[in-house]
C-alpha positions as CSV (number, residue, x, y, z in Angstrom):
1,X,-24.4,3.8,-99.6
2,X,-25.0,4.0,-95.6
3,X,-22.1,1.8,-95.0
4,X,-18.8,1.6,-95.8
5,X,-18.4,1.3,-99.6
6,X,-15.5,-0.2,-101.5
7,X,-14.0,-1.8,-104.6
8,X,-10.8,-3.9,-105.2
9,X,-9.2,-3.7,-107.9
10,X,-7.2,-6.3,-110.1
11,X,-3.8,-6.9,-108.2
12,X,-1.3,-7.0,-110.8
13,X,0.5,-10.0,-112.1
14,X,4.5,-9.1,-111.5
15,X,5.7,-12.1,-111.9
16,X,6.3,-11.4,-115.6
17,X,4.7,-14.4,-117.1
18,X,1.1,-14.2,-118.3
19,X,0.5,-17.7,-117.2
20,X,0.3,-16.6,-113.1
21,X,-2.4,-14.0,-114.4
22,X,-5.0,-16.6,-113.2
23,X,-3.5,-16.7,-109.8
24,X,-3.6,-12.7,-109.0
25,X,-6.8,-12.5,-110.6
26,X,-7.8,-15.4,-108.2
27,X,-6.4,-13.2,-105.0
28,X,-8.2,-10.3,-105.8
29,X,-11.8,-12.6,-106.3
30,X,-11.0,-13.8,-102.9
31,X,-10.6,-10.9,-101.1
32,X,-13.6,-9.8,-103.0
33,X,-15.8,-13.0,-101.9
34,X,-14.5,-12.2,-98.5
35,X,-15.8,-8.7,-97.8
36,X,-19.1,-9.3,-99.8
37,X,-20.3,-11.6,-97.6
38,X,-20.9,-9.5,-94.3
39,X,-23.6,-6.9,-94.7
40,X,-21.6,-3.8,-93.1
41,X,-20.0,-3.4,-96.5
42,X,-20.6,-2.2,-99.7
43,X,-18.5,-4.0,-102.0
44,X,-18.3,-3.6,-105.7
45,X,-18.7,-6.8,-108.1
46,X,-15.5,-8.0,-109.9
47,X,-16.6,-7.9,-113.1
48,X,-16.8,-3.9,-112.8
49,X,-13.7,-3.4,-111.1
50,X,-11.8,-5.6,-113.6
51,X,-12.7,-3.6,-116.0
52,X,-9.7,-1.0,-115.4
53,X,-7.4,-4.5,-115.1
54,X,-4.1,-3.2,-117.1
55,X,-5.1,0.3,-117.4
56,X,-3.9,3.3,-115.5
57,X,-5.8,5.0,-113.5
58,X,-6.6,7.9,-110.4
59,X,-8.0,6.5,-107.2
60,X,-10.3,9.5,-107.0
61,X,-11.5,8.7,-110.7
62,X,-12.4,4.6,-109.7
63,X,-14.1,6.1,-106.5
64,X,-16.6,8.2,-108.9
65,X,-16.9,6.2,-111.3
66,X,-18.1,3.1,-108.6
67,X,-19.7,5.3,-106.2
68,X,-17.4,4.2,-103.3
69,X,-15.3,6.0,-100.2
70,X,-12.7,3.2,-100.4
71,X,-10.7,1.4,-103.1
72,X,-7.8,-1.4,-102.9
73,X,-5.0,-2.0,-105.0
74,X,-2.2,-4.4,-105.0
75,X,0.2,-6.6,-106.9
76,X,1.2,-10.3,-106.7
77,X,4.9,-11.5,-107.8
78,X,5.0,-15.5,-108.0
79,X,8.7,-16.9,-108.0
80,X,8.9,-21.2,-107.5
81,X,7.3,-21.3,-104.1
82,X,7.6,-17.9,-102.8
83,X,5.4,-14.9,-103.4
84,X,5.1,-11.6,-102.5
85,X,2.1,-9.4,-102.8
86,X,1.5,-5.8,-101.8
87,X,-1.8,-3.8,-100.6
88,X,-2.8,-0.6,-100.3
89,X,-6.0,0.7,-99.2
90,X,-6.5,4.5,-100.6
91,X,-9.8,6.8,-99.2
92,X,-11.0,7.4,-103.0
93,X,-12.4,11.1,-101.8
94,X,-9.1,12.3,-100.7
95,X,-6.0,10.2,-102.6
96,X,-4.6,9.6,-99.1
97,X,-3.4,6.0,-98.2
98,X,-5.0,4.5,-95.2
99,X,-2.2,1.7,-94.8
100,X,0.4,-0.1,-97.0
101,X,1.8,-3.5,-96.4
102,X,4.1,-5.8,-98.2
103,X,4.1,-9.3,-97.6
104,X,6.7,-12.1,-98.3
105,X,6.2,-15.2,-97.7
106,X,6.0,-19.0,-98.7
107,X,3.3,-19.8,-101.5
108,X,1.7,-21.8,-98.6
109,X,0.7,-19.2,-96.5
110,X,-1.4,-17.3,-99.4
111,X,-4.4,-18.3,-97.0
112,X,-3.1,-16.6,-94.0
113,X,-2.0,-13.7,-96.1
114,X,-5.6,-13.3,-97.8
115,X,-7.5,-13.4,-94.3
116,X,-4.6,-10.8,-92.8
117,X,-5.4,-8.1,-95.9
118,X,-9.3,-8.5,-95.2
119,X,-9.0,-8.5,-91.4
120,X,-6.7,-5.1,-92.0
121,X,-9.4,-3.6,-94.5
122,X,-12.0,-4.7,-92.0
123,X,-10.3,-2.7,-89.0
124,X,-9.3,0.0,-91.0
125,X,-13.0,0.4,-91.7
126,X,-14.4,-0.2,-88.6
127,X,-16.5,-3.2,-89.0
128,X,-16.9,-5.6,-86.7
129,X,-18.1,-8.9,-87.5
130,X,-21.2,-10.7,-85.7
131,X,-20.3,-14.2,-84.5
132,X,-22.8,-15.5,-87.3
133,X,-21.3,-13.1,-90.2
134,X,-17.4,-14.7,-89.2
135,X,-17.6,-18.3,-90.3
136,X,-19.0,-17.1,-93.5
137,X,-16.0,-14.4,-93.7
138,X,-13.1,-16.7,-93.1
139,X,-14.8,-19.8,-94.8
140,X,-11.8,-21.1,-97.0
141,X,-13.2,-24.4,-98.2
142,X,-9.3,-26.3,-98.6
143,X,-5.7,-26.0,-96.8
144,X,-4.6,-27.1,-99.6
145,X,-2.7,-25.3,-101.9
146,X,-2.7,-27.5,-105.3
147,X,-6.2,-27.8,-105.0
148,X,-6.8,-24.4,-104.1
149,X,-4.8,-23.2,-107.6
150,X,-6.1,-26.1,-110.0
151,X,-9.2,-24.3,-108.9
152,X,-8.4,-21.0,-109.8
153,X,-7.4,-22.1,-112.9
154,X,-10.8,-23.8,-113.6
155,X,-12.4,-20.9,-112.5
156,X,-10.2,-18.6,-115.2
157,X,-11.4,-21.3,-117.8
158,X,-14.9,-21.1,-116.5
159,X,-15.5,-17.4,-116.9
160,X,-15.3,-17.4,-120.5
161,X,-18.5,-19.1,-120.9
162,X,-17.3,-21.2,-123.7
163,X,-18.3,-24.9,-124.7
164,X,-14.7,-25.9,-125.0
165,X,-13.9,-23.7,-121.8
166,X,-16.5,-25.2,-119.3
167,X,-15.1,-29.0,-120.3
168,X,-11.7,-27.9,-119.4
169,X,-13.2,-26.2,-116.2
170,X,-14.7,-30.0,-115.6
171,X,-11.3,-31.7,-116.1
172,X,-9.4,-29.4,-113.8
173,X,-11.8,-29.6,-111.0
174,X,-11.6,-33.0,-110.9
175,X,-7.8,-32.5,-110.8
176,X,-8.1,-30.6,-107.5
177,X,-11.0,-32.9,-106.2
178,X,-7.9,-35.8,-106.3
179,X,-6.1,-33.1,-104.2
180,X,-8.6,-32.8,-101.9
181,X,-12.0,-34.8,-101.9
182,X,-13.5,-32.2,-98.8
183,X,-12.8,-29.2,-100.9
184,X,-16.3,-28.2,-101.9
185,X,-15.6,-25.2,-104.6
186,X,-14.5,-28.1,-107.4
187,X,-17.9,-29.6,-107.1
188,X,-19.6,-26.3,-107.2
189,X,-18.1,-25.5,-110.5
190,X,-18.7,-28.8,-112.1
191,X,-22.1,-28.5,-110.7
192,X,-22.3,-24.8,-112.6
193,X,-20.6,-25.7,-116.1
194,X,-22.9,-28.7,-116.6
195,X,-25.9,-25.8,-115.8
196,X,-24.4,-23.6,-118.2
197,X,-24.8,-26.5,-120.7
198,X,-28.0,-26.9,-120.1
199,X,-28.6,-23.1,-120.4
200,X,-26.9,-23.5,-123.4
201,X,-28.3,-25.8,-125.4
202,X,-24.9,-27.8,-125.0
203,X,-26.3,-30.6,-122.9
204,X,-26.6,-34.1,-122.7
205,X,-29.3,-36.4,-121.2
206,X,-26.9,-36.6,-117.9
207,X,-26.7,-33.2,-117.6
208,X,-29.4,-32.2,-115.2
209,X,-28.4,-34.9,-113.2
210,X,-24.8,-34.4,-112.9
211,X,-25.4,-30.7,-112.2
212,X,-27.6,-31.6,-109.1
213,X,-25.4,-34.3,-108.1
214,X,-22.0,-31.5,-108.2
215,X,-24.3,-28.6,-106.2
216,X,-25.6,-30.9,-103.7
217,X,-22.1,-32.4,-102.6
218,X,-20.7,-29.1,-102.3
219,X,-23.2,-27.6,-100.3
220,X,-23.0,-31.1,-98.4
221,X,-19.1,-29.9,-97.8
222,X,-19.1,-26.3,-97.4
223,X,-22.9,-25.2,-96.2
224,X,-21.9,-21.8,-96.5
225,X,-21.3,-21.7,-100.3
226,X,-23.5,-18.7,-101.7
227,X,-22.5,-19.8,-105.1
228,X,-23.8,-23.3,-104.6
229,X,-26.6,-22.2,-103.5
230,X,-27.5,-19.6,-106.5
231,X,-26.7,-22.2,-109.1
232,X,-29.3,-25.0,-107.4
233,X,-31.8,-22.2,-107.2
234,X,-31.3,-21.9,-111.1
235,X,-31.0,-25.7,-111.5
236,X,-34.6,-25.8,-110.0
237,X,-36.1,-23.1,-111.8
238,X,-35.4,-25.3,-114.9
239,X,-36.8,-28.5,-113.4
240,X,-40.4,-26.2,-112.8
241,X,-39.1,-26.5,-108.7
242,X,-40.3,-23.1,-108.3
243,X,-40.6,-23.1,-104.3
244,X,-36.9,-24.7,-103.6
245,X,-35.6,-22.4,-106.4
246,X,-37.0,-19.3,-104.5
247,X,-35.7,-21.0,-101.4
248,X,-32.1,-21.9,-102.3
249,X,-31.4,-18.3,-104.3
250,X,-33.0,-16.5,-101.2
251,X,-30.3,-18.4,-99.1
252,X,-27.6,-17.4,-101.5
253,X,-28.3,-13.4,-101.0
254,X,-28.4,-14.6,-97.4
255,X,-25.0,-15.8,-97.1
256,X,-24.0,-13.4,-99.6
257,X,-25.1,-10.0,-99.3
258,X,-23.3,-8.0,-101.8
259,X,-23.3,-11.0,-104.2
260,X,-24.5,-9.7,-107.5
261,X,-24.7,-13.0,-109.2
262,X,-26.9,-14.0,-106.7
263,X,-29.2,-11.2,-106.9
264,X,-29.8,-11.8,-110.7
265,X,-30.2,-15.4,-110.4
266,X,-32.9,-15.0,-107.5
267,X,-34.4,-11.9,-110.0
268,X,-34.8,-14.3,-112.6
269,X,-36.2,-16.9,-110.6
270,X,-38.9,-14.0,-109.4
271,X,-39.6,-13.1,-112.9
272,X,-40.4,-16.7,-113.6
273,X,-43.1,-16.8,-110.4
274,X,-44.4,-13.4,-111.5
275,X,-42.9,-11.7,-108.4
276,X,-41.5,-9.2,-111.2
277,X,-41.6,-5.7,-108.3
278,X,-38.8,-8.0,-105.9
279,X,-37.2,-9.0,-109.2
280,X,-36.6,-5.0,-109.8
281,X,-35.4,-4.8,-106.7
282,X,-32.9,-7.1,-106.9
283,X,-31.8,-6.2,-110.5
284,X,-31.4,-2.7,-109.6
285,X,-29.4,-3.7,-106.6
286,X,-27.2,-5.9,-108.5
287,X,-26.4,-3.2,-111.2
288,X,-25.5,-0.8,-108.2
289,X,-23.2,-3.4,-107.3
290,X,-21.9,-4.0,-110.3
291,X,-22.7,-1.2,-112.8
292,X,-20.3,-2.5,-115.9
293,X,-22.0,-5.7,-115.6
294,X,-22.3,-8.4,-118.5
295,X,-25.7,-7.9,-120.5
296,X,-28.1,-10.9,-119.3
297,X,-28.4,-8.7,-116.1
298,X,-29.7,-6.1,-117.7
299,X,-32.2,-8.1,-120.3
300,X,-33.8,-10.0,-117.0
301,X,-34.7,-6.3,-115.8
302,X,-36.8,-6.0,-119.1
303,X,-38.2,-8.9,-118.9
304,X,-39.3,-8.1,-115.2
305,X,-41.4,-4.8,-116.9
306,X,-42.5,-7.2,-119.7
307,X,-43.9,-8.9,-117.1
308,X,-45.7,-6.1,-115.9
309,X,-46.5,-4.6,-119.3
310,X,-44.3,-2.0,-118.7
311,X,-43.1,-2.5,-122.4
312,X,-41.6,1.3,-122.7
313,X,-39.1,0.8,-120.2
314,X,-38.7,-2.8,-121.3
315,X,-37.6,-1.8,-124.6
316,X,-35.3,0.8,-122.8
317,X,-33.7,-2.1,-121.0
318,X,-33.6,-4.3,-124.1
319,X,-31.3,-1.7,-125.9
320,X,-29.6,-0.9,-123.1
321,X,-28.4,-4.3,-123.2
322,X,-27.5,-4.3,-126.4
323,X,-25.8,-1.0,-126.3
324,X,-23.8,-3.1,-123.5
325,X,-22.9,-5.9,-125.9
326,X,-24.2,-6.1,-129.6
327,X,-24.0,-9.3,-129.8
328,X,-26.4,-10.5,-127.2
329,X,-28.9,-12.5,-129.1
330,X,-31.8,-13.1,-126.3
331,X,-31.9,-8.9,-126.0
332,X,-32.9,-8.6,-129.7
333,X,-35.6,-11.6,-129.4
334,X,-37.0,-10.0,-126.1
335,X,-37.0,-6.3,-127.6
336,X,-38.9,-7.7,-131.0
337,X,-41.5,-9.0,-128.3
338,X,-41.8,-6.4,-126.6
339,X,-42.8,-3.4,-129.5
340,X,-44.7,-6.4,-130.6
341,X,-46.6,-5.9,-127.1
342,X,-46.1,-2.5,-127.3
343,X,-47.9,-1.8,-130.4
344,X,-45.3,-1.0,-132.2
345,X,-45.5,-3.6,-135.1
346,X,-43.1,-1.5,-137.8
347,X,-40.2,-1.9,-135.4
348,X,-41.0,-5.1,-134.2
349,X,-41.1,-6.8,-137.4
350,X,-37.6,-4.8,-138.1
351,X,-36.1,-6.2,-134.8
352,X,-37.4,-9.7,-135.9
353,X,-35.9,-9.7,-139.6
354,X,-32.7,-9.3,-137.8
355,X,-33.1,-12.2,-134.8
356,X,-33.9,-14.3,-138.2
357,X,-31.2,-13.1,-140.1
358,X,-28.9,-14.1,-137.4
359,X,-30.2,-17.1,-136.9
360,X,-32.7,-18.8,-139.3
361,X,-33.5,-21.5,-137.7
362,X,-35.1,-19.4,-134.8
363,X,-38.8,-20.4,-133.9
364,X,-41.4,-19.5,-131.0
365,X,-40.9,-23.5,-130.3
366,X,-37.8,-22.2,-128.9
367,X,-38.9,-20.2,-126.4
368,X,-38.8,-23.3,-123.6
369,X,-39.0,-21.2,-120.6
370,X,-39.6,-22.5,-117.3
371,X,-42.9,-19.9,-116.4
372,X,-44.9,-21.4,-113.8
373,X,-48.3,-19.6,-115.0
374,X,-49.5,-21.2,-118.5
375,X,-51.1,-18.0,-119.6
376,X,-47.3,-16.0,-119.2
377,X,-45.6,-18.7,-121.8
378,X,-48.2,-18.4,-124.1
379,X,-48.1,-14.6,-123.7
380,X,-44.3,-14.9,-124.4
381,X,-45.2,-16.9,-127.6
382,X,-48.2,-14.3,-128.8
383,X,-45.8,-11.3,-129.0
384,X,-43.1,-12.9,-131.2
385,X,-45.7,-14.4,-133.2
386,X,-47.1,-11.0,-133.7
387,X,-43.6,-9.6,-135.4
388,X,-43.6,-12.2,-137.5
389,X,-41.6,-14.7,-135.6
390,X,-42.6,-18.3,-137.1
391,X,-43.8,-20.9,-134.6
392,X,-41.8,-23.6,-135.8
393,X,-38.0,-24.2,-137.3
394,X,-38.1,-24.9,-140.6
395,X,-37.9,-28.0,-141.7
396,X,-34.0,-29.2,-143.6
């Protein structure tokens, strides 16, 4: 990159009890969230650099492996209501340490200790912030500090994606909420899980609403919450809002500039308005950013060449996807569509036996997706239906 590139890694849980790993895991996002959101740096995703959580590793290895100059490492040790936590930035070319600082102090002052490491990783790299870029920097969201970790441990449950996992999420955010009513991050979560649901197929009638509801009072409390922001965006897409979801998930890369969540939720947004060229863009952007990222990212970049009946390197993206995680059902639908599109009816068909042999009940009705052109939803339909895809569930 032209800027100062870097990626922190997991600081690791000393504490001894597996039940703080949430709250190291939750100092390293934050230092993370942090130095994403000024555009002067390059800063890796956390789902990539979590990926060597627990394992060991070479500084110069992480920096090639990333693509960046600069890599941070640290540790956390909890103990009642003190904790201590060490940092270390390392230039990932040479091995050398550009600084090393240990830090004791009361569990209160983990805000002051989190805004000390990024103002010393910021200096050390030379970046100074603009007067605009600084509120969004050092944008906390809660002085609280039982809010702050029922948070972090919503978040933990959160990232699992399961059904069971975002109602727990839910419960625990309203726990901190009772801690502190101002603290916006709570209500952006809720506001997430109940999209999730609705992503999911887990929903209930009050869903939509209650997700709208969550994602508006946070960005009501905390304007600056890229993740707010990206998550309404989505929110809209699904309610066929296609010009506020554009305009929210722009505002989320905005305040966010290395934010790769962002970028994938604004691609997919693009792919739905047939804007599929800026949607490559920002896929390709967030994969540089995050190049161990989680599958949907990298099925949303087929889709953007489906769009644009570039179905070679759609199916290239498709089972790229799946060599990334076997598992991921909407990959193996989109890749039967696409040698359906392709021409390629022998492997289509093939592809489609095995979507229906995972799950039977799967229909073309099922396709629900928010296009805003007609003609692309029915395109959508045509190619599965061409494989051999029914158009309806059989009936029980």
């Amino acid at each position: 990159p032209d800027k100062p590139s870097i990626a922190v890694l997991p600081f690791v849980n000393m504490s001894g009890d597996p039940k703080q790993e949430y709250f190291s895991d939750g100092i390293t996002e934050e230092i993370i969230t942090a130095l994403s959101k000024t555009p002067k740096l390059f800063v890796i995703a956390r789902n990539s650099t979590f990926t060597y959580k627990g394992k060991p590793v070479k500084m110069q290895q992480v920096g090639r492996e990333l693509g960046v100059k600069y890599v941070l490492e640290g540790s956390v040790r909890k103990s009642g209501d003190k904790v201590r936590i060490t940092a270390q930035l390392v230039d990932a070319q040479t091995g050398h340490h550009l600084w090393a600082e240990r830090y004791d102090r009361d569990l209160k002052d983990i805000f002051a200790v989190q805004d000390e490491i990024t103002l010393k990783i910021l200096n050390s790299l030379q970046v100074k912030l603009a007067e605009s870029e600084q509120a969004r920097v050092w944008a906390k969201g809660t002085n609280n500090l039982e809010a702050y970790l029922k948070f972090l441990k919503a978040y933990d449950y959160f990232k699992s994606f399961s059904k069971t996992n975002m109602i727990l999420a839910r419960q625990i955010c309203e726990e901190a909420i009772a801690q502190d009513p101002t603290y916006g991050n709570p209500y952006a979560l809720i506001g997430t899980t109940h999209l999730i649901d609705l992503w999911f197929g887990w929903a209930d009638r009050s869903s939509m609403e209650k997700s709208q509801g969550a994602l508006k009072k946070a960005i009501t409390l905390d304007p600056q919450s890229d993740f707010a922001h990206a998550n309404l965006g989505d929110l809209y897409l699904l309610q066929r809002r296609f010009d506020e979801a554009v305009s929210a998930g722009e505002t989320s890369v905005t305040l966010n500039p290395n934010g790769d969540y962002n970028m994938v939720l604004l691609g997919i947004t693009f792919n739905h308005v047939r804007r599929y060229e800026e949607a490559i863009r920002l896929f390709k952007e967030a994969n540089r950013r995050n190049p161990f990222g989680p599958a949907w990212y990298i099925h949303n970049l087929g889709l953007s060449y489906s769009g644009l009946k570039r179905f070679d390197e759609a199916i290239a993206e498709y089972k790229r996807a799946l060599d990334r995680n076997p598992d991921h059902f909407p990959a193996l639908v989109c890749l039967a569509g696409a040698y359906g599109s392709a021409g390629k009816l022998e492997e289509g068909r093939a592809v489609a036996a095995k979507v229906l042999k995972i799950n039977p009940g799967y229909s073309v009705e099922r396709q629900g997706l928010p296009f805003k052109y007609k003609e692309d939803a029915q395109a959508a339909r045509e190619r599965l239906l061409r494989v051999g895809i029914p158009e309806k569930s059989p009936r029980k």
